[in-house]
C-alpha positions in Angstrom: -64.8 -2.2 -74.4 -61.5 -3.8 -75.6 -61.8 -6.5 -78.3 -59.6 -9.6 -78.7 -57.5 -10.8 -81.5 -56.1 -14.2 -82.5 -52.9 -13.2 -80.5 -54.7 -13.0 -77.2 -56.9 -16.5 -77.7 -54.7 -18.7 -79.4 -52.9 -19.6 -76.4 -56.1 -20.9 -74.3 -57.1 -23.0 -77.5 -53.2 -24.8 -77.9 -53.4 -25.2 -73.8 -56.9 -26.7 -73.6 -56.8 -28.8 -76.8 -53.5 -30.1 -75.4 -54.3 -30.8 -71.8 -57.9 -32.2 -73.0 -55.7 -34.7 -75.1 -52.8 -35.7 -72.8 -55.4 -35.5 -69.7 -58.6 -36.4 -70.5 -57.5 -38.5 -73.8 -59.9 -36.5 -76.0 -59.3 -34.8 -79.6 -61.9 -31.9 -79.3 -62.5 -29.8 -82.8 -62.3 -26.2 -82.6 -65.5 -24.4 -83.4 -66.0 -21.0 -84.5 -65.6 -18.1 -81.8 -68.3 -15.5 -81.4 -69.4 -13.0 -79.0 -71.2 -14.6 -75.9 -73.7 -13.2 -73.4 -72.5 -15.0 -69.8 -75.6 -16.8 -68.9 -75.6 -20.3 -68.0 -78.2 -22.3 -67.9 -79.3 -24.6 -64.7 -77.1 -28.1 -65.6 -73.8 -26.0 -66.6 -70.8 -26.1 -64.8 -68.4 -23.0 -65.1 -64.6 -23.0 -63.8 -63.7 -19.5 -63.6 -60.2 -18.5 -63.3 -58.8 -14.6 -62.5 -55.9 -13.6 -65.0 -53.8 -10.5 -63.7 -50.5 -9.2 -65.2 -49.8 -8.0 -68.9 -53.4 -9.2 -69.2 -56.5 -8.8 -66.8 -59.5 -10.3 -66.9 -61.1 -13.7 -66.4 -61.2 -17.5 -68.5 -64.4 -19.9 -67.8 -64.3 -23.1 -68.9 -68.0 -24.1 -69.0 -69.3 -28.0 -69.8 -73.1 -29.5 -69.4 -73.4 -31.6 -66.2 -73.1 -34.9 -68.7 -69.7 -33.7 -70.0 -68.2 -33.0 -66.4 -69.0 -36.4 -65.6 -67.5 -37.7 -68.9 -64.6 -35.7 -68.2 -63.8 -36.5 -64.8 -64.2 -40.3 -65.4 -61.8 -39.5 -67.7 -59.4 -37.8 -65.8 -59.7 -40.2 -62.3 -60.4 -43.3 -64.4 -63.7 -44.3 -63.0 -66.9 -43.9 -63.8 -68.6 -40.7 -62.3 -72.3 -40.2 -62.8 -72.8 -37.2 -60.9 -70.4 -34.5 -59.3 -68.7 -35.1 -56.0 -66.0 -33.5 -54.2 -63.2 -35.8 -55.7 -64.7 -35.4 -59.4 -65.6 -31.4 -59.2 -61.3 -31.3 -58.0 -60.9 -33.1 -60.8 -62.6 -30.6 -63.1 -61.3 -27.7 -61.0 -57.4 -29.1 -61.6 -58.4 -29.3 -65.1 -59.1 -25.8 -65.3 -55.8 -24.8 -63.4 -53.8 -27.3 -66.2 -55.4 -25.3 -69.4 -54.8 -21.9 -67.7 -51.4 -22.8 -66.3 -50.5 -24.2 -69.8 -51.7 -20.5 -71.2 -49.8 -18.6 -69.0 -46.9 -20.8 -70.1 -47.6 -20.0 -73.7 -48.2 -16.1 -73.3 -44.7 -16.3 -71.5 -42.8 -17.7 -74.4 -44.4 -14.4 -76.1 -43.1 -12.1 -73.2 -46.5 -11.6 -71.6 -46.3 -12.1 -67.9 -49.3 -13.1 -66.2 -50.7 -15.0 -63.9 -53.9 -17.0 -62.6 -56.3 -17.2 -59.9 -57.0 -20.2 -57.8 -60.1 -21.9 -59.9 -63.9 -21.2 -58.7 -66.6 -24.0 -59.6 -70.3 -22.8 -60.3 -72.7 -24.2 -60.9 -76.8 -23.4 -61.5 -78.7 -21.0 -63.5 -76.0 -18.4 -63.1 -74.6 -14.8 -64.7 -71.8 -13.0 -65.0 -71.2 -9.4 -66.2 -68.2 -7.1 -66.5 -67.1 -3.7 -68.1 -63.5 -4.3 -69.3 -64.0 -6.6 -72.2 -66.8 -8.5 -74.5 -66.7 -12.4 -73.7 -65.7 -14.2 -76.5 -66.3 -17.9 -76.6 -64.8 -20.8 -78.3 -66.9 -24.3 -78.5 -64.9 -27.2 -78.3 -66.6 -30.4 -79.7 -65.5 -34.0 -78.8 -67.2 -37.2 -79.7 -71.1 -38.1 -79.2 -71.8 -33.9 -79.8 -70.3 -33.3 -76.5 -69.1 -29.4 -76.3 -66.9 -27.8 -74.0 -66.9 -23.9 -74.3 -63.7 -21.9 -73.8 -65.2 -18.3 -72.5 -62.5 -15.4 -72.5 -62.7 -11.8 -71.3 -59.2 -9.8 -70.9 -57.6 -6.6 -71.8 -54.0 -6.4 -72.7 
């Protein structure tokens, strides 16, 4: 299995920590990455995004149910207490803006690649692949609310 270096996740941590801020209007703190099983537990939402070119794999941008709804009030500003078809786009367009952002950033390093319409799931679900360890990187924003930035590629 391939592993990652700082060259290959820096970009999805300067393109979610700036969309999160000019989007959603939240300063989220970097945590520590580590190696993460892909289980997700029954009130997660996951946005999963394909990467192909220079670099294959896949991105998920996971939140509890509470911090979907705190982000899409954010992003349509108005309250949303539980998903819905206009608040899940909202999440699903925030997932295209952070990987659209990185493939911006890899570009001005002279990696080509390119993303995957976004995929919402939701539930008590799993993933699993061959190519790559996930590596995931917990961003914290006020209140103890966490989003997790979940990377597996191979350059």
């Amino acid at each position: 299995m391939a592993g990652l270096n700082a060259e290959h996740i820096n970009p999805f941590l300067i393109a979610a920590t700036k969309i999160l801020k000019d989007m959603c209007f939240v300063d989220v703190k970097i945590g520590k990455p580590y190696v993460k099983n892909t289980e997700f537990k029954d009130d997660t939402i996951i946005i999963m995004i394909g990467i192909t070119g220079e670099i294959r794999g896949q991105a998920m941008i996971a939140f509890p149910n509470t911090v979907a709804c705190d982000i899409a009030s954010k992003m349509i500003m108005m309250p949303v207490t539980q998903l819905d078809e206009m608040s899940t786009s909202a999440v699903c367009e925030l997932g295209n803006m952070i990987m659209g952002n990185t493939a911006t950033i890899f570009s001005t390093k002279g990696i080509g690649i390119d993303i995957t319409p976004p995929t919402l799931c939701s539930g008590n679900v799993s993933f699993s692949n061959s190519f790559s360890q996930n590596i995931c990187i917990p961003l914290a924003y006020v209140d103890g609310n966490n989003i997790e930035i979940n990377v597996a590629i191979m350059g």
